[in-house]
GUFI-91970 format. One line per field, with one value per residue (C-alpha): residue number from 1; residue in three letters; x, y, z. Coordinates in steps of 0.25 Angstrom, whole numbers, plus 2048, in hexadecimal, padded with zeros to 3 digits. Each point is the difference from the previous one (the first is absolute). Layout:
BEGIN
num	NUM|... $
residu	ALA|... $
X	X|... $
Y	Y|... $
Z	Z|... $
***
This chain:
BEGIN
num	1|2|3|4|5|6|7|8|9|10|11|12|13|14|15|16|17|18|19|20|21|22|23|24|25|26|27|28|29|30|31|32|33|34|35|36|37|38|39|40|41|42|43|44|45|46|47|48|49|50|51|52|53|54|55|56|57|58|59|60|61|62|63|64|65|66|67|68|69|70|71|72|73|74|75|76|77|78|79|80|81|82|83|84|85|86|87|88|89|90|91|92|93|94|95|96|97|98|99|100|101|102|103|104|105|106|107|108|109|110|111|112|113|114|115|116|117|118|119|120|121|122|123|124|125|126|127|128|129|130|131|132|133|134|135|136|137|138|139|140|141|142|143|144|145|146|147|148|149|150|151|152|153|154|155|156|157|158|159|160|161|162|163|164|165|166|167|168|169|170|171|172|173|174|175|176|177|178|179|180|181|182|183|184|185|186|187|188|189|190|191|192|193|194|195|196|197|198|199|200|201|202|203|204|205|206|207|208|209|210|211|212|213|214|215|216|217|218|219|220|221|222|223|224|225|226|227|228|229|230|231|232|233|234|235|236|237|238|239|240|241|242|243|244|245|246|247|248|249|250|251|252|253|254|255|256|257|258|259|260|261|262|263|264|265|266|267|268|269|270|271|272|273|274|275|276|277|278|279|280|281|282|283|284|285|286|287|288|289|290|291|292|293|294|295|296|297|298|299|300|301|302|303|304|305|306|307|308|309|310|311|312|313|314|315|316|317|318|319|320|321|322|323|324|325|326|327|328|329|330|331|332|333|334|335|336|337|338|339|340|341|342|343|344|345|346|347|348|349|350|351|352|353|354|355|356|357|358|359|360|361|362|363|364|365|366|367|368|369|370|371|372|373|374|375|376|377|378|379|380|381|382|383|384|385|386|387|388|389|390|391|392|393|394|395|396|397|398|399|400|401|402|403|404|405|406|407|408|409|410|411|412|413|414|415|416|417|418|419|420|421|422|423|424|425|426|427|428|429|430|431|432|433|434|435|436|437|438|439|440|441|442|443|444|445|446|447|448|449|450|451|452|453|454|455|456|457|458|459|460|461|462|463|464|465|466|467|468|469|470|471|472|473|474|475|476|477|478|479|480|481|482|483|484|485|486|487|488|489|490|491|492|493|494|495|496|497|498|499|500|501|502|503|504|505|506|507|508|509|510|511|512|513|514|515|516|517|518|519|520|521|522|523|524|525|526|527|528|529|530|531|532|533|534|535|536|537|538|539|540|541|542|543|544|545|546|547|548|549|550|551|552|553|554|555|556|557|558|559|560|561|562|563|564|565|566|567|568|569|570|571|572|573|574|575|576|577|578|579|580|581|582|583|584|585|586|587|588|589|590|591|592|593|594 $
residu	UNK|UNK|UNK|UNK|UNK|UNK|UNK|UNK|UNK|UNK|UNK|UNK|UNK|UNK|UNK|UNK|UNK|UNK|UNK|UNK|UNK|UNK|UNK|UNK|UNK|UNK|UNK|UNK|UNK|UNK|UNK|UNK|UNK|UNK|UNK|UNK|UNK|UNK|UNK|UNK|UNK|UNK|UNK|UNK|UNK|UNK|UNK|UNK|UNK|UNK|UNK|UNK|UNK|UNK|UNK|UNK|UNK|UNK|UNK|UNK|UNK|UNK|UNK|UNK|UNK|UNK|UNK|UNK|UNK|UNK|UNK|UNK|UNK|UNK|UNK|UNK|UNK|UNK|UNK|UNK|UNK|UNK|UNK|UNK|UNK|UNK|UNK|UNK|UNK|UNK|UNK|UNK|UNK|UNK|UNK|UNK|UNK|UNK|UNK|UNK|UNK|UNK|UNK|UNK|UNK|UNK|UNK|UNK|UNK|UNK|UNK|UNK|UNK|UNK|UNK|UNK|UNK|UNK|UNK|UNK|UNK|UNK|UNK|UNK|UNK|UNK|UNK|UNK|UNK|UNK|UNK|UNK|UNK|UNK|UNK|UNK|UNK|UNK|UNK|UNK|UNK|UNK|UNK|UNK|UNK|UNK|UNK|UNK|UNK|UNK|UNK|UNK|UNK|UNK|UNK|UNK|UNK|UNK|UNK|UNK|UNK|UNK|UNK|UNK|UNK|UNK|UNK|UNK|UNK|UNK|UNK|UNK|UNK|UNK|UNK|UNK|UNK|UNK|UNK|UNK|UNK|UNK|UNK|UNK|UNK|UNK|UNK|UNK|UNK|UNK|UNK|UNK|UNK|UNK|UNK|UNK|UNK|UNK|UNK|UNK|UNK|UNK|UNK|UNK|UNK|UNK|UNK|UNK|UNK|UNK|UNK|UNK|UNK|UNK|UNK|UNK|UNK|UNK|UNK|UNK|UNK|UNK|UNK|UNK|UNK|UNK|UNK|UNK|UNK|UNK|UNK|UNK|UNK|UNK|UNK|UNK|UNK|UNK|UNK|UNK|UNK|UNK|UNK|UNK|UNK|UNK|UNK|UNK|UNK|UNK|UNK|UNK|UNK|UNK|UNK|UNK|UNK|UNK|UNK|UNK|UNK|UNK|UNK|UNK|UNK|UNK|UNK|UNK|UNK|UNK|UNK|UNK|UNK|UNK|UNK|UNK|UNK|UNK|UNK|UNK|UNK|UNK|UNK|UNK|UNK|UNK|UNK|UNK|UNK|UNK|UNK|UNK|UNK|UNK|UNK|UNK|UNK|UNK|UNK|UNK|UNK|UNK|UNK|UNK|UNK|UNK|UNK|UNK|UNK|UNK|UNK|UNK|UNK|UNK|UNK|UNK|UNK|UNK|UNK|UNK|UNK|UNK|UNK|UNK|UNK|UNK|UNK|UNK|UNK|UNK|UNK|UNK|UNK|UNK|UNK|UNK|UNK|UNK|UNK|UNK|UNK|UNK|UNK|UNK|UNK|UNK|UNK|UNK|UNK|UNK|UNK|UNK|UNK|UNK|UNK|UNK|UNK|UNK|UNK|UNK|UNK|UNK|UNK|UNK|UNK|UNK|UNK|UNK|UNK|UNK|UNK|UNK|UNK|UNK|UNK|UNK|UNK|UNK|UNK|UNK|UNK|UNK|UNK|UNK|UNK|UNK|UNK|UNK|UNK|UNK|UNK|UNK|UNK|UNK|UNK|UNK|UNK|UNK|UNK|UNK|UNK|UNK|UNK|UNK|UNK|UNK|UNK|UNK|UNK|UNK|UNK|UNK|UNK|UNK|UNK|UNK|UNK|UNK|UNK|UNK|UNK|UNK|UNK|UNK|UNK|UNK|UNK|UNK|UNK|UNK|UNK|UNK|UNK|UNK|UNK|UNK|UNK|UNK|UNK|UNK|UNK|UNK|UNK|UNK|UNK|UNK|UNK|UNK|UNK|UNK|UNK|UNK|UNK|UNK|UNK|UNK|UNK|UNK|UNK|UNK|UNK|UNK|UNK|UNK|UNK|UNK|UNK|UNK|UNK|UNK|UNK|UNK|UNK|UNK|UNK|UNK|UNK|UNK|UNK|UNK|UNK|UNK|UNK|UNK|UNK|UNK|UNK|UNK|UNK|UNK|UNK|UNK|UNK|UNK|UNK|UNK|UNK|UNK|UNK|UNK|UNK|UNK|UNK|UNK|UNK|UNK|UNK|UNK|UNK|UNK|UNK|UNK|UNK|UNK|UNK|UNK|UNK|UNK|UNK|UNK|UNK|UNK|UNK|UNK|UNK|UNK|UNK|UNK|UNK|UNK|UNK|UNK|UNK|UNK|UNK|UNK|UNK|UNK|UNK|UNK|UNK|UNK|UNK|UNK|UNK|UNK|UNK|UNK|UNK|UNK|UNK|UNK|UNK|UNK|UNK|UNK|UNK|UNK|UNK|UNK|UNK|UNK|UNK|UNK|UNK|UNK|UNK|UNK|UNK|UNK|UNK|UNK|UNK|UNK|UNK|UNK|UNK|UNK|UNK|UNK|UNK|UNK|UNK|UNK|UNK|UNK|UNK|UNK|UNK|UNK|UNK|UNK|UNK|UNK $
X	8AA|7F1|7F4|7F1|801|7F9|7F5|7F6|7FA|7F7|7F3|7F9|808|80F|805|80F|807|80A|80B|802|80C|7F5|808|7F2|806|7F3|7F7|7FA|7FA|7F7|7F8|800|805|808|811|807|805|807|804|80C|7F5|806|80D|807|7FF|810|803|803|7F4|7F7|7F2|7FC|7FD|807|802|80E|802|811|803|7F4|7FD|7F0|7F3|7F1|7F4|7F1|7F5|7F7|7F5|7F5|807|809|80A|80D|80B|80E|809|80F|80B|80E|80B|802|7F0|7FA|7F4|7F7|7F1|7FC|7F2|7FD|7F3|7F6|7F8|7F1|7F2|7F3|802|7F5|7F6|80B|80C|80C|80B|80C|80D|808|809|801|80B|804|80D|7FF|80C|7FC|80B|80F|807|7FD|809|7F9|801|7F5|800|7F6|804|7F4|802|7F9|7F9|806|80F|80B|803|7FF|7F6|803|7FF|7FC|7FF|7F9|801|7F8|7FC|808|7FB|802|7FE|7FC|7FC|7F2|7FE|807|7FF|802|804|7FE|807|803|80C|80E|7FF|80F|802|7F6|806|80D|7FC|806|800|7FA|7FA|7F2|7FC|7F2|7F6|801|7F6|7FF|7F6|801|7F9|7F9|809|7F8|802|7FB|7F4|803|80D|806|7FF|7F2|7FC|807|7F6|7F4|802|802|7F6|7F6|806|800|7F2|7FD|806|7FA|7F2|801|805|7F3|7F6|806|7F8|80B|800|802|80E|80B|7FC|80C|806|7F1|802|80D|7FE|7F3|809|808|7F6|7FA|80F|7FF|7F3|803|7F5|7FD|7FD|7FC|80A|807|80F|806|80D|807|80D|804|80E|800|803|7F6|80D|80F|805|7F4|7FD|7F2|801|7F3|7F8|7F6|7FB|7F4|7F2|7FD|7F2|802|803|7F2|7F6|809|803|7F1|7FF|808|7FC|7F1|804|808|7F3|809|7F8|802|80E|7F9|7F7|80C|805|7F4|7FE|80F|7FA|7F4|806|80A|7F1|7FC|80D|7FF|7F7|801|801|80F|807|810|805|807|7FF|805|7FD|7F8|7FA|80C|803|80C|80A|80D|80B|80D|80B|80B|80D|806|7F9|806|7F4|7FC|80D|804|7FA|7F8|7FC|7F8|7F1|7F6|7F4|7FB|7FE|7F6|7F4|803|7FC|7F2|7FC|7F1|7FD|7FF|7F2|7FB|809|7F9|7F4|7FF|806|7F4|7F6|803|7FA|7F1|801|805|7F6|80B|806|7FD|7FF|7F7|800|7F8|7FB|80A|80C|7F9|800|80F|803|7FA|809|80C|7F7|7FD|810|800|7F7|808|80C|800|807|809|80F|808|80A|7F9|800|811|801|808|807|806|7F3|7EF|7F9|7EF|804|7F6|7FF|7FC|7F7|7F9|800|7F9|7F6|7FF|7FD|7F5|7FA|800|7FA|7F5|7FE|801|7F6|7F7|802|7FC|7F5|805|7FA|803|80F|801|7FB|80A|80C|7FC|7FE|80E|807|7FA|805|80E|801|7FC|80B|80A|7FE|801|80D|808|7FF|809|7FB|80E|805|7F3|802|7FB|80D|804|7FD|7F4|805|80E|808|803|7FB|802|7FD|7F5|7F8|7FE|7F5|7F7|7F6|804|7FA|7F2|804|801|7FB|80C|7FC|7FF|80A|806|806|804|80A|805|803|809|806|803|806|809|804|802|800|810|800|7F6|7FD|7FB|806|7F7|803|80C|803|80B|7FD|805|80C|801|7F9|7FC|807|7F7|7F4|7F4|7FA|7F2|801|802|7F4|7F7|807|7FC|7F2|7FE|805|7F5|7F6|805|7FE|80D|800|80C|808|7FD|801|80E|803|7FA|808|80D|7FB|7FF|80D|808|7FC|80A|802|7F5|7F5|803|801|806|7FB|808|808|80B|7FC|80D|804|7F5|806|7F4|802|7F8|7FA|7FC|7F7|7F8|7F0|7FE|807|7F9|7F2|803|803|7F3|7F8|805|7FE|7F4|7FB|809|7FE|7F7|7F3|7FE|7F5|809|80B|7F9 $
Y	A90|806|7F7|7FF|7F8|80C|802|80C|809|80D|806|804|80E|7FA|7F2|7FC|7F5|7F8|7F6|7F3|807|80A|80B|809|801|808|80A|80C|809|808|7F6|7F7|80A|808|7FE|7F6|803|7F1|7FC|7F6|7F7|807|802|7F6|7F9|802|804|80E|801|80D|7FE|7F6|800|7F3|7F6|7FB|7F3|800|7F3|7FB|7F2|7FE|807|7FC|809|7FE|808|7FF|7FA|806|80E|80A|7FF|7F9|7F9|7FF|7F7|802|7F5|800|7F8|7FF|7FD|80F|804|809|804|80C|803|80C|804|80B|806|800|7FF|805|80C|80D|7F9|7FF|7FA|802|7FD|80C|800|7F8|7F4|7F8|7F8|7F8|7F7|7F7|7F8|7F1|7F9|803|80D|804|80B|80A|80B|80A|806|80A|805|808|807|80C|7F8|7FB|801|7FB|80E|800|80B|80B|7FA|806|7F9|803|7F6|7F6|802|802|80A|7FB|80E|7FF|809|7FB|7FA|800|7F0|801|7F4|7FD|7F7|7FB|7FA|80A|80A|801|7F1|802|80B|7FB|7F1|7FB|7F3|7FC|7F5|7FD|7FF|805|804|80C|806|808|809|807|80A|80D|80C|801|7FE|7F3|801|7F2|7FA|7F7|7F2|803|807|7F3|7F6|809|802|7F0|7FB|808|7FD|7F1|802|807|7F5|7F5|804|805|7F2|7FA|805|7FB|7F6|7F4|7F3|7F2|7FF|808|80B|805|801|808|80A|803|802|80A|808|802|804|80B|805|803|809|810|800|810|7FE|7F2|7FE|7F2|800|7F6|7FD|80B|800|804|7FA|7F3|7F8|7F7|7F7|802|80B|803|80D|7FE|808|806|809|7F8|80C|803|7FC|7F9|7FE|7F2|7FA|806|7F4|7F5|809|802|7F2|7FB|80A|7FA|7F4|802|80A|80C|808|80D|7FE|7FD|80D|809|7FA|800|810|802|7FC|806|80F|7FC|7FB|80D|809|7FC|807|7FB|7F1|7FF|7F8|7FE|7F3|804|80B|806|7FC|80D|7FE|80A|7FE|803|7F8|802|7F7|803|7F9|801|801|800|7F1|7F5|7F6|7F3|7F7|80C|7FE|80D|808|805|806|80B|800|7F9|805|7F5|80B|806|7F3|7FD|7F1|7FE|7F6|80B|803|7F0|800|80D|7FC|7F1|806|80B|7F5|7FB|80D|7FC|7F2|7FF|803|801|80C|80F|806|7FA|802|80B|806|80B|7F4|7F8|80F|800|7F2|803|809|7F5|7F6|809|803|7EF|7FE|807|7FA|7F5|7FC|80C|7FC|802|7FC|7F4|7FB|7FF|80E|7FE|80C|802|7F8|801|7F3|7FD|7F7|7F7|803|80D|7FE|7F6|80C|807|7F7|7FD|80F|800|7F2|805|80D|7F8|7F9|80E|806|7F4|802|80D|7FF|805|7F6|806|805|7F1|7FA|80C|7FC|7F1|803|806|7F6|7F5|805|803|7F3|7F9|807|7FA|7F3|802|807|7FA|7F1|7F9|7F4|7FB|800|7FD|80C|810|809|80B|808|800|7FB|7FB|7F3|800|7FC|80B|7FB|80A|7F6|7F8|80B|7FD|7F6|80B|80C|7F9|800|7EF|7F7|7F8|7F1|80A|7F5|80E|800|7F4|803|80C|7FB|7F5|80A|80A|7F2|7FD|810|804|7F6|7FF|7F5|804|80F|808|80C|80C|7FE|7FA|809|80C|80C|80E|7F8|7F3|7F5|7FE|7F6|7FF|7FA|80C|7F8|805|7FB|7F2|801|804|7F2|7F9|806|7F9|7F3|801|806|7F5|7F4|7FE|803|7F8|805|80E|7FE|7FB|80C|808|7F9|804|80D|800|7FA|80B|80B|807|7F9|80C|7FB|80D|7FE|80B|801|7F7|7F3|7F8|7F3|7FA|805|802|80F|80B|80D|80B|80C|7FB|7FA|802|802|7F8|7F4|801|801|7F6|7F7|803|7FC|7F3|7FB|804|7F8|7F4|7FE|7F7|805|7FF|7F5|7F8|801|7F9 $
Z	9A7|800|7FD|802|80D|807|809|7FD|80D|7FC|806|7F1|7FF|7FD|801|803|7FD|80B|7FB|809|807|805|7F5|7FC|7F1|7FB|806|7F9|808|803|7F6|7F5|7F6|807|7FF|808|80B|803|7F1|802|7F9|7F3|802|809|80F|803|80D|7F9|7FB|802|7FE|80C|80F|805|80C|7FF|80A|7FE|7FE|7FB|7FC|7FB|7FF|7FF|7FF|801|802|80D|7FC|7F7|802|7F9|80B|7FC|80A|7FC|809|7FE|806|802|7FE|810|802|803|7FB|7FD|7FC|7F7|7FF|7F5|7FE|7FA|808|7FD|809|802|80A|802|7F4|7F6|7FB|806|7F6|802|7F6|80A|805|80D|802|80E|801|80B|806|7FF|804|804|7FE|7F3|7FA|7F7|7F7|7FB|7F2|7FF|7F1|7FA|7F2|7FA|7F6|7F3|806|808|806|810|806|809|80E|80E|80D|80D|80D|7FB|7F0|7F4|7F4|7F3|7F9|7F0|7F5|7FE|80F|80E|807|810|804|810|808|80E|7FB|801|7F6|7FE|7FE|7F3|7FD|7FE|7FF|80A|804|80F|807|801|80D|803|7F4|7F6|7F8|7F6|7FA|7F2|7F9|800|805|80E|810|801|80C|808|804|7F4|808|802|7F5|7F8|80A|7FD|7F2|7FF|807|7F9|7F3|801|805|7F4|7F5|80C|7FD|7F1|7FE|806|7F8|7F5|7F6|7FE|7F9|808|7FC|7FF|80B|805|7F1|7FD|80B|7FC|7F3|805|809|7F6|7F7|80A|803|7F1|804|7FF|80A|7FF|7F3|7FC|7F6|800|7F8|7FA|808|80C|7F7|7F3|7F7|807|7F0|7FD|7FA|802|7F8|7F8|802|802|80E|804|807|805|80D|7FA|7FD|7F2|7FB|7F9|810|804|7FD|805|80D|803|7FC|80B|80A|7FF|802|80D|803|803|7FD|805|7FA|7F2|802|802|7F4|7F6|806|7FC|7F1|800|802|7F2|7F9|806|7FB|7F2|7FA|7F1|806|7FC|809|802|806|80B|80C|80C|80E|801|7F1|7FA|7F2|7FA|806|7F7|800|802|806|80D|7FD|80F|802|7F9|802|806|7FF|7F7|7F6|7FB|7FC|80B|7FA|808|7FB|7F3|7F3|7FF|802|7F3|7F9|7FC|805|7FE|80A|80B|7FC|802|80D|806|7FC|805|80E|800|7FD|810|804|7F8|808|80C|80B|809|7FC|807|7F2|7F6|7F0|7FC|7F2|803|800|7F2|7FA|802|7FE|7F2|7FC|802|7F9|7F2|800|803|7F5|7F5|804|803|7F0|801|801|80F|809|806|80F|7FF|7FB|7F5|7FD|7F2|7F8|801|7FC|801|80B|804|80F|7FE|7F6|80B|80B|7F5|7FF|810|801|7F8|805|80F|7FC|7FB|80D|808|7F7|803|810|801|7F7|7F3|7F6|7F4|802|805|7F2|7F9|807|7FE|7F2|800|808|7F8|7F2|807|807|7F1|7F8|80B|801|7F1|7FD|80E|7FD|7F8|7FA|7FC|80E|808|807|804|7FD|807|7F6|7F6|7F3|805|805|80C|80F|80C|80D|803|7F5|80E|806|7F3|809|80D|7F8|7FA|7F1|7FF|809|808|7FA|7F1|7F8|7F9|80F|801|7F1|807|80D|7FA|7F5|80C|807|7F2|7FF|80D|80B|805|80B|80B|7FC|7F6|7F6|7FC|7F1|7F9|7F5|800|805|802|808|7FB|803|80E|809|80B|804|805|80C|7FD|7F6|806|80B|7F3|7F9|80E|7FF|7F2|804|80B|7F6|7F6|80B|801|80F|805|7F7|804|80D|7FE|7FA|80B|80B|7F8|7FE|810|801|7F8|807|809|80F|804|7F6|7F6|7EF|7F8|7F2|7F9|802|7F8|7FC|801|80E|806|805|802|7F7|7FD|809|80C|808|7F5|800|7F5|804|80D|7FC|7F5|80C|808|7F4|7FC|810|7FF|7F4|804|80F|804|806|80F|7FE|7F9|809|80B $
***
């Protein structure tokens, strides 16, 4: 049965995804939106499956997996029931060659023996995107062609074409390599190509890793969580997407299977956030360039929630018949209707992202007049509406409410246009847009507190608590010690806390009422407790947030309270960065440490 204990490699134009039987179950190449050309993910891991490119050990008896450290290179060791073993390294290449990155649409793979006479098998199963249909196949002495309607994958390999073709099983005996990808004559034998190619790449993560700012604690569970975050990088154009796989439901049987392979707008200040804090910043001025052309495109400063990796905008959804999704349960969605909604927050999100660019002598590019002109535009369309019904942070599909958090974006768009204007030297755009956000930021702290719950709502005027009421003190709009904060903290706690971990909302929505906990949601709850002084009990929550990760240190979106089982799209960006912000606040500092 397929679950989320999988490792993630990539090289910022793709990512795949490898079970802990060294099964690659996900791959979309040539990049992140492209169709999958390994999708067993989302159909099934039997050994009939099509859809996967697998190392079968007949007979096997355990597994484990880890990556080497600080890198995006992962080791799978396979046993046998009679003691054999063996080592399968997959990796992405990706390193500095010629003054550029490079980072081809490829796989690595080498199987070494261990131990005994292993006995393997190779299934090498692409499938011409969203299908289980074989492609035509062509073979030379040494490569395989795995011929497609959209793309052609050559896959070379000093290991017998025949055997592969017909998936024979044989003995291990000395080391196979295998290298799949582009549809051309690779240059260097495979073996060394494989060595070069690894050394390099390991060299790559090794020193990418060691510029990064970290916390005391938690280390090791920070860089992964920021590899994983970079592998999220589409690095020609900067854009960062939410999660490398689409369908995976956030619950059992819901139906609330998404895309999540693009770029959404409401993730962009919590992902500069974290990116500043780890000081990667070349990563975070890819990024902020990636939302500077969509600040740029709109000429009219209307902004929808969600992108392409290479800022397209109308991704319609529809969804795959011929897959029958992650433990079969579909439907299986490409692309998300979500871009058709209108979700006001994006202008605060783009706007507080943009504000790094004014402040942070660090960066290559500095904030100009040009960039304020245009941020502008997205703060007039913030200021009028900011009390206009939308689909909120969760998207809501079939109902638009005033909700709160958007209101607040508003408002934060507004304020931090004040402060730009008052950089660069604008005083008296500063004291309009400080005149606006002041006069926005009154009529919230009016219409979104509840007197009879000691709470903020989720949406002016109403009753309820959303979880995203936890980034009130985050965004400016109260101070942390604010009492009103204190109310909503603990009505958030009476509504929505379910053992260790946080729901979004608890009302119905366009499916029911939700079943699962959003794990962002719980590192923002751990944030609050801290902010709260309520520091061992965050950091309780944070080393139970550690613990129920997957045994490679990955979080999908959501979790089941109950179980304690990962759902959702995965690894997801949010989960991740979430992660990285509460170490940061809870660690103790390296002065206190010794």
């Amino acid at each position: 049965m397929s679950n989320l204990n999988l490792a993630v490699i990539g090289n910022c134009s793709f990512s795949a995804l490898v079970d802990s039987h060294a099964r690659i179950v996900w791959c979309c190449l040539p990049r992140f939106d492209s169709e999958p050309r390994f999708s067993s993910l989302l159909n099934n891991s039997s050994k009939d499956a099509q859809g996967v490119f697998a190392v079968d050990l007949l007979d096997v008896a355990e597994s484990s997996q880890s990556y080497r450290p600080n890198t995006a290179i992962v080791e799978t060791v396979l046993r046998d029931a009679n003691g054999s073993s063996i080592l399968v390294t997959d990796f992405a290449p990706r390193f500095k060659q010629y003054g550029r990155v490079f980072r081809p649409a490829a796989l690595m793979r080498r199987i070494t023996r261990l131990s005994g006479t292993p006995h393997i098998r190779m299934r090498v199963r692409p499938t011409p995107g969203y299908s289980n249909n074989p492609p035509e196949i062509t073979s030379g002495s040494n490569h395989i062609r795995y011929v497609m309607p959209d793309l052609t994958l050559r896959l070379t390999t000093d290991a017998s074409v025949n055997y592969i073709l017909e998936e024979t099983p044989f003995i291990l005996d000395t080391p196979i390599t295998f290298f799949l990808g582009p549809d051309e004559t690779l240059t260097l034998p495979v073996e060394e190509a494989f060595r070069e190619y690894f050394e390099q790449t390991e060299q790559y993560w090794v020193e990418w890793s060691r510029y990064l700012s970290l916390p005391f604690e938690w280390q090791e569970d920070v860089i992964r969580a920021a590899i994983t975050l970079k592998l999220s990088h589409f690095e020609e154009t900067g854009a960062v997407i939410a999660a490398p796989t689409t369908s995976i439901p956030e619950a059992p049987n819901s139906g609330r299977n998404w895309d999540y392979r693009f770029c959404w707008l409401r993730d962009s200040y919590f992902v500069v956030h974290a990116l500043n804090a780890l000081g990667a910043t070349k990563t975070m001025e890819g990024y902020l360039n990636y939302i500077m052309n969509i600040a740029a495109a709109s000429k009219d400063g209307y902004l929808q929630p969600v992108f392409g990796i290479t800022q397209k905008q109308q991704l319609h959804e529809s969804t795959v018949e011929a897959l029958a999704g992650y433990r079969g349960m579909g439907p299986v969605r490409i692309g998300n209707d979500a871009y058709r909604q209108v979700q006001n927050d994006g202008y605060g999100s783009v706007i507080l992202a943009c504000a790094q660019i004014f402040f942070d002598t660090r960066l290559s590019r500095r904030g100009d007049e040009t960039l304020f002109r245009r941020l502008e535009v997205l703060g007039r369309r913030a200021a009028q509406s900011w009390n206009e019904p939308d689909a909120g942070l969760w998207e809501l599909r079939q109902r638009k409410e005033v909700h709160t958090y958007s209101s607040v974006m508003c408002w934060a768009a507004c304020d931090r246009l004040a402060k730009i204007a008052a950089r660069i030297g604008h005083n008296e755009r500063a004291a309009e847009w400080s005149h606006t956000a002041r006069n926005i930021r009154e009529e919230i702290l009016q219409r979104a507190w509840n007197a009879e719950m000691n709470s903020f709502t989720a949406t002016l005027g109403g009753d309820s608590v959303d979880a995203v009421l936890l980034l009130l003190p985050a965004l400016g709009l109260i101070k942390g010690d604010d009492p009103r904060f204190a109310g909503t903290v603990a009505r958030i706690e009476k509504e929505l806390l379910h053992g260790k971990y946080i729901a979004r909302y608890s009302g119905e929505d366009d499916f029911g009422k939700p079943e699962v906990a959003f794990n962002a949601c719980t590192f923002w709850y751990i944030d609050a407790l801290a902010l709260l002084g309520r520091k061992h009990e965050a950091r309780e929550l944070f080393e139970n947030m550690l613990a129920v990760r997957n045994p490679l240190g990955l979080l999908s979106e959501d979790i089941d309270p109950a179980t304690g089982e990962l759902w959702g799209n995965f690894p997801q960006t949010y989960s991740m960065v979430g992660l990285i912000h509460s170490a940061m606040k809870l660690s103790k500092s390296w002065e206190e440490a010794f």
